[in-house]
C-alpha positions as CSV (number, residue, x, y, z in Angstrom):
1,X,0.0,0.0,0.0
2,X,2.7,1.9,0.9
3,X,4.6,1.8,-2.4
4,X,1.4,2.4,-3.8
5,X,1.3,6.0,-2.4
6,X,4.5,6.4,-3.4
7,X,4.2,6.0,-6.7
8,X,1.6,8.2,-6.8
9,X,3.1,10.9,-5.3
10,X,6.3,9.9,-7.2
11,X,3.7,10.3,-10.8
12,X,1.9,13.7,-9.4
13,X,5.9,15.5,-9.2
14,X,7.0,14.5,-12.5
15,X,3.4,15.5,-13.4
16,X,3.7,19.5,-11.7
17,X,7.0,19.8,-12.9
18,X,6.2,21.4,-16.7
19,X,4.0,23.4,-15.4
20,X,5.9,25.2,-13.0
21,X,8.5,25.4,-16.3
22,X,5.6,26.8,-18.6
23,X,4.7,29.6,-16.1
24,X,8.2,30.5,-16.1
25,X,8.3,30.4,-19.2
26,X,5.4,32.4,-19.8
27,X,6.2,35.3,-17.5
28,X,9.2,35.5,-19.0
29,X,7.7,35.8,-23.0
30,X,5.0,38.4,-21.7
31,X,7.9,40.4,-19.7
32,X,10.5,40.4,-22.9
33,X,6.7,41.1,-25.2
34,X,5.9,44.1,-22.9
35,X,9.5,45.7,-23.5
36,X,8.9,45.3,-27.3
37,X,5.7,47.2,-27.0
38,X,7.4,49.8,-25.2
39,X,9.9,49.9,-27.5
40,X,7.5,49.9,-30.4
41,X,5.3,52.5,-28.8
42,X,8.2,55.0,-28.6
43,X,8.9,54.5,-32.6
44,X,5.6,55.4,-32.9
45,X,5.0,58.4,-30.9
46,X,8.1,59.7,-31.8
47,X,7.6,61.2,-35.4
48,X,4.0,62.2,-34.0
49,X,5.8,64.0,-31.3
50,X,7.9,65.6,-33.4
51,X,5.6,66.9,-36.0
52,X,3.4,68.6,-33.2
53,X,6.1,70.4,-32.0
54,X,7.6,71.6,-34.8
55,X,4.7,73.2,-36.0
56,X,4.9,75.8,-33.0
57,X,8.3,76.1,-34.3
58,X,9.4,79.8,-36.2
59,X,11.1,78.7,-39.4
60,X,14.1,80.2,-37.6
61,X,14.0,78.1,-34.3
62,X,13.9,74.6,-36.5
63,X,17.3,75.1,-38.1
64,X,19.1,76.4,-34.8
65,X,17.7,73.9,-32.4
66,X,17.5,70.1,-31.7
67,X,14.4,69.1,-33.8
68,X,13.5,66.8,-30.7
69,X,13.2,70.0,-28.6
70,X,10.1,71.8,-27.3
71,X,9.8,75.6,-28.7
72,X,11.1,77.9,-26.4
73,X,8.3,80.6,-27.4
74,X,5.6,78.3,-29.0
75,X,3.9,80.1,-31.9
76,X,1.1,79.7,-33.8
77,X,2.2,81.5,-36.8
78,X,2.2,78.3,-39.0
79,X,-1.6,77.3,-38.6
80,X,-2.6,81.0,-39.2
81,X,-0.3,80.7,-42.3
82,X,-1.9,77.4,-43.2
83,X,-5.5,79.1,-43.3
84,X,-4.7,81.9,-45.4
85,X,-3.5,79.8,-48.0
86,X,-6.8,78.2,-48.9
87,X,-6.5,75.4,-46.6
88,X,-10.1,75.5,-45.5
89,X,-11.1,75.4,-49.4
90,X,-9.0,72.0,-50.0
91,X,-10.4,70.7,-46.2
92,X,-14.1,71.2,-47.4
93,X,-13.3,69.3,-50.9
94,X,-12.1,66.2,-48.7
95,X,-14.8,66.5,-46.6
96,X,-17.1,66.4,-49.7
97,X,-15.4,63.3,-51.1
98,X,-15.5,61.2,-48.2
99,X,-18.7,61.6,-47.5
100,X,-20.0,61.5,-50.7
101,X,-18.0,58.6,-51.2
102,X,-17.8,56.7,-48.3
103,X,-21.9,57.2,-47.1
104,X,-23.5,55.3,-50.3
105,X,-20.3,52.8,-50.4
106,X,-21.4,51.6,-47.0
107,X,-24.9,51.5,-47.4
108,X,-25.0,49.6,-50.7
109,X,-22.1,47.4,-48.9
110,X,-24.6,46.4,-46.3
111,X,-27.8,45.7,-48.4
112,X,-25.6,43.7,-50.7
113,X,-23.7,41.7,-47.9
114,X,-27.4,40.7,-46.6
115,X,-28.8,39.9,-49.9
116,X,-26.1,37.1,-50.6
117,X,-25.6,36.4,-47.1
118,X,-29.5,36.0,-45.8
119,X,-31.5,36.8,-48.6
120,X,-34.5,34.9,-49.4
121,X,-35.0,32.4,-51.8
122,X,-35.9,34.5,-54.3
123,X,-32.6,36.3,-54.2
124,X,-30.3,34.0,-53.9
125,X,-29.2,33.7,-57.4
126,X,-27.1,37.3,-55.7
127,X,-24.9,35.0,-54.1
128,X,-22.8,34.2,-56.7
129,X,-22.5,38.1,-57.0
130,X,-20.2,37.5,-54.0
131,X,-17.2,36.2,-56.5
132,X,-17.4,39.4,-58.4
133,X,-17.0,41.5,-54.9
134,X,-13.8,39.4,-54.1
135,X,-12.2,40.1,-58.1
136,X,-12.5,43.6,-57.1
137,X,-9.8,43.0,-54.3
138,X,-7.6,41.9,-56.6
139,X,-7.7,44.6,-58.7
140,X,-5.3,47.6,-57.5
141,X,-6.4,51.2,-58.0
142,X,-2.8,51.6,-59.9
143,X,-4.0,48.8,-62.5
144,X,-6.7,50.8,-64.0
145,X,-6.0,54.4,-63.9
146,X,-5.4,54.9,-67.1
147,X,-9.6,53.5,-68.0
148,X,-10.9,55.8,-65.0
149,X,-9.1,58.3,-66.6
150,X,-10.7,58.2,-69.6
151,X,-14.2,57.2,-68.8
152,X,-14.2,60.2,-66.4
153,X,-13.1,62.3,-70.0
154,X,-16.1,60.7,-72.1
155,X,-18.1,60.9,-69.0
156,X,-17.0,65.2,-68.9
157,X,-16.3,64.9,-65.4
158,X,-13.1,65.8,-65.5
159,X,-11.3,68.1,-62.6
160,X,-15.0,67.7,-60.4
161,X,-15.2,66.3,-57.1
162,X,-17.7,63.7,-58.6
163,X,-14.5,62.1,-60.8
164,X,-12.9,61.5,-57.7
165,X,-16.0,60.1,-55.6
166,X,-17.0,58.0,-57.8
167,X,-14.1,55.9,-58.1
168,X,-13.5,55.8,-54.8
169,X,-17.2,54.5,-53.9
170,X,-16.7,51.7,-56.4
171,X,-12.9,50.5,-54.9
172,X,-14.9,51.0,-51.5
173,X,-17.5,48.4,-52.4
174,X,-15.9,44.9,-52.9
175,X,-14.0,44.8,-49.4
176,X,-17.1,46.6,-47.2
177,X,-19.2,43.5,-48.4
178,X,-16.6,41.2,-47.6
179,X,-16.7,42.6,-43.8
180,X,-20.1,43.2,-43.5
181,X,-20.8,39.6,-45.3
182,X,-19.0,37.7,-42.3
183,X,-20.7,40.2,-39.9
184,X,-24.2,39.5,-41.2
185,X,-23.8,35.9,-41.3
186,X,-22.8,35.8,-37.5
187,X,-25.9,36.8,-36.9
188,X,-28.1,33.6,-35.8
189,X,-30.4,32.5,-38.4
190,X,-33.3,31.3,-36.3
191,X,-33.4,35.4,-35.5
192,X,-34.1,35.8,-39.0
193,X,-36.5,32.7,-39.5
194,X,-38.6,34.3,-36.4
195,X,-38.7,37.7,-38.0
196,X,-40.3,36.2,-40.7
197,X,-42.5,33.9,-39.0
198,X,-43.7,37.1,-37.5
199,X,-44.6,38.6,-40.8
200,X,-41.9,41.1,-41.4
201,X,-40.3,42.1,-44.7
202,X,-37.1,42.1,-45.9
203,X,-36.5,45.5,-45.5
204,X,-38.3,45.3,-42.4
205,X,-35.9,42.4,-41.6
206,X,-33.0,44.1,-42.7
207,X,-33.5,47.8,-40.0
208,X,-34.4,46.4,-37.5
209,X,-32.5,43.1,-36.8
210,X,-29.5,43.1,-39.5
211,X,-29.2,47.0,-39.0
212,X,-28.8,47.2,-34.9
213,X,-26.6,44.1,-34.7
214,X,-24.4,44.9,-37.1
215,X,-23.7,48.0,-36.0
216,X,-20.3,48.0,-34.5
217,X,-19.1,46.3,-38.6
218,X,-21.2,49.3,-39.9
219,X,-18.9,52.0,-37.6
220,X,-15.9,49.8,-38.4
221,X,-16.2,49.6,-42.3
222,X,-16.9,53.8,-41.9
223,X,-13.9,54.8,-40.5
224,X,-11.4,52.1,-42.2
225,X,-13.1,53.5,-46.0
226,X,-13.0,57.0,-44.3
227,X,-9.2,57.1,-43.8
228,X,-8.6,55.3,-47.3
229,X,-10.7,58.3,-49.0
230,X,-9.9,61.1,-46.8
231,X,-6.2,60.2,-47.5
232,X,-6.3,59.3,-51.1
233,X,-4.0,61.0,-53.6
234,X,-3.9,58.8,-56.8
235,X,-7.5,60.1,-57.5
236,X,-7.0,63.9,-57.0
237,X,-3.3,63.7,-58.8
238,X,-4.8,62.5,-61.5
239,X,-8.3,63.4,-62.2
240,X,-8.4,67.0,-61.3
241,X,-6.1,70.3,-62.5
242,X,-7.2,73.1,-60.8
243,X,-6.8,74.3,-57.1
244,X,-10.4,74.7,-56.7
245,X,-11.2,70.9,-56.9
246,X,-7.8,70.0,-55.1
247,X,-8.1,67.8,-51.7
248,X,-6.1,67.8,-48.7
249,X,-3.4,65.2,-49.5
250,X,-3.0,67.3,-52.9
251,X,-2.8,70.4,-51.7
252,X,-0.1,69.3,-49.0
253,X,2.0,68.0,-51.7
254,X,1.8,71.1,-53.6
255,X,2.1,73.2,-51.0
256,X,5.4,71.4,-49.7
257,X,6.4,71.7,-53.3
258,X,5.9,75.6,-53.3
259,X,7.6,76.0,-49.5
260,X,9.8,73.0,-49.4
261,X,12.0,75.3,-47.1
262,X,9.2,75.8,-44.7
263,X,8.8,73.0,-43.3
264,X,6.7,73.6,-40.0
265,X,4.5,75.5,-42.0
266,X,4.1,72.1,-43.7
267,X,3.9,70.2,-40.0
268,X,1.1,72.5,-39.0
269,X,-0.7,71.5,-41.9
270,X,-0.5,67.9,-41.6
271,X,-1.8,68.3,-38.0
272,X,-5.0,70.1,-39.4
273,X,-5.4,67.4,-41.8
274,X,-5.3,64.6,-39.1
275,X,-7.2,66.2,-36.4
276,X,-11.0,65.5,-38.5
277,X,-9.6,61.9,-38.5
278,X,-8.3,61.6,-35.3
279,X,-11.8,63.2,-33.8
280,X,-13.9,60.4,-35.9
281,X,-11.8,57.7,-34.0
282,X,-11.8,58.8,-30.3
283,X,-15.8,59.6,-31.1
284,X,-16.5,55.6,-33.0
285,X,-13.2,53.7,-31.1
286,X,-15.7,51.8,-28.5
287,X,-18.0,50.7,-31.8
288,X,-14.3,50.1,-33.7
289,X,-12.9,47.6,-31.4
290,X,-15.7,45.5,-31.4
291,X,-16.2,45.8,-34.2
292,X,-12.7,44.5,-35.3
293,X,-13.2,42.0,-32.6
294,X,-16.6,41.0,-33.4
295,X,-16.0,39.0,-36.4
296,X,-13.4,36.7,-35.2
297,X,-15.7,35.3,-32.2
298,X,-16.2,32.3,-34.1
C-alpha cells in the first residue's frame, strides 16, 4: 500500500514539474513582449511627437535647435499661415469626397452583404455576385488608372469632385461587403427565421435586426473607407487640374512643393489634416474595437 502512495506521489511531481517550467516560461515571453511594446510604442509616438512640435516652431527656431526639442516661445504663426493659403477650401473638398463617397459605399455594402448572405430564396441567385466583390480585391487602383481616366473624359467629369468620388465609392464596395458579409452571417439565423415567422419584410428584416446588430461592422467599415478616401492622392493627382477641386493630400503636396523650405509651415498643416480623422476615432473607437473584434468570435 505503501509503495502504492509512493508511486503516486512519485507520478503527481514529474506531473507539476512542466507546469511550474511553462509559467516561467510564460512570465518571461509576456515580460520580454511588454518591453517590445514599449519599444514599439516610442517608434511610434516619436515622429508624432515631433511633427506637433515643430509646428509651434518659427522657421528660424527649427534650423538652430534640436528638432526633438520643445519651442522655447511656441507660436502659432504656422496654422494661421496654413489658413490663409486656402486650406479650409482644400479641407471642405475632402470632406465632400469622403462623404459623398464613403456614405453610399457603406450602405449599398450592407444591403448587398445581406442579400447574398441572408437573402431569401428568391434572391439567392445574388450570391454568386459574391465572387465578383472578391475580383475587385484583386484589382489595384494603380492597375486601371489609365480607363478611370478616360471614362471620367467621355463621362465630362473631369477636374470635379464627382470624378474623384465616384471611383472611390466603387474601390470602397468589394471589401465593405466582404466585412459586413461575415458580420451578417454571425448573426443567428433562427433570428431571421422568427422575424419572418412574425410577418416582417425584408426590408423590415434588414433595419431592424441586420441593421442594430451589425452596427459595430457598420462603424468599423466607416472609418477604415473614411481614412482610405480622406487620405487618397492617386485620385485627385490625376483626375483633377485646378486648385479649386484640389483635396487635402494634394494640396499638402503642392504646397510642400511651393515652401519645401518651410517645413513647420508644412507640419502645421499635416496636423489640421489629421485632427477630422483623429476626432472620428476617439468619437466611434468603443464601436471600432468591437467591431474589429466582433468578427473573429467564431
Amino acid at each position: 500500500m505503501t509503495t502504492l502512495m509512493d508511486k503516486r506521489d512519485v507520478s503527481r511531481t514529474e506531473r507539476a514539474a512542466p507546469r511550474k517550467k511553462r509559467g516561467l516560461g510564460l512570465r518571461h515571453y509576456n515580460y520580454l513582449g511588454g518591453l517590445g511594446g514599449w519599444l514599439w510604442l516610442i517608434v511610434v509616438l516619436l515622429p508624432i511627437y515631433w511633427i506637433v512640435i515643430t509646428s509651434f516652431k518659427l522657421q528660424s527656431d527649427y534650423y538652430a535647435t534640436n528638432p526633438l526639442v520643445p519651442p522655447s516661445n511656441p507660436t502659432l504663426e504656422n496654422y494661421r499661415f496654413v489658413l490663409e493659403n486656402d486650406f479650409v477650401r482644400y479641407f471642405v473638398n475632402s470632406v465632400i469626397v469622403t462623404v459623398g463617397a464613403v456614405g453610399p459605399a457603406v450602405l449599398v455594402s450592407f444591403m448587398a452583404a445581406y442579400a447574398i448572405v441572408r437573402g431569401s430564396a428568391a434572391s439567392r441567385f445574388l450570391r454568386g455576385v459574391n465572387g465578383l466583390f472578391l475580383m475587385g480585391l484583386a484589382i489595384p487602383l494603380q492597375a486601371v488608372i489609365i480607363p478611370i481616366y478616360l471614362l471620367i473624359i467621355k463621362l465630362q467629369m473631369y477636374d470635379t469632385l464627382g470624378a474623384i468620388i465616384l471611383p472611390s465609392l466603387a474601390f470602397a464596395i468589394p471589401l465593405s461587403v466582404l466585412v459586413l458579409g461575415n458580420f451578417v452571417r454571425d448573426v443567428p439565423k433562427e433570428l431571421f427565421e422568427s422575424m419572418r415567422m412574425d410577418g416582417a419584410t425584408e426590408w423590415g428584416t434588414l433595419w431592424r435586426l441586420a441593421f442594430p446588430l451589425t452596427r459595430p461592422a457598420l462603424v468599423t467599415v466607416t472609418i477604415y473607407q473614411g481614412l482610405t478616401v480622406w487620405n487618397g492622392f492617386i485620385l485627385p493627382l490625376i483626375l483633377t487640374q485646378t486648385p479649386e477641386q484640389r483635396t487635402l493630400p494634394l494640396a499638402l503636396w503642392s504646397f510642400q512643393g511651393q515652401y519645401s523650405v518651410n517645413i513647420p509651415a508644412v507640419l502645421a498643416s499635416v496636423v489640421l489634416t489629421t485632427l477630422p480623422i483623429l476626432t472620428l476615432y476617439i468619437i466611434g473607437r468603443r464601436q471600432l474595437l468591437s467591431g474589429l473584434t466582433a468578427g473573429f468570435s467564431k
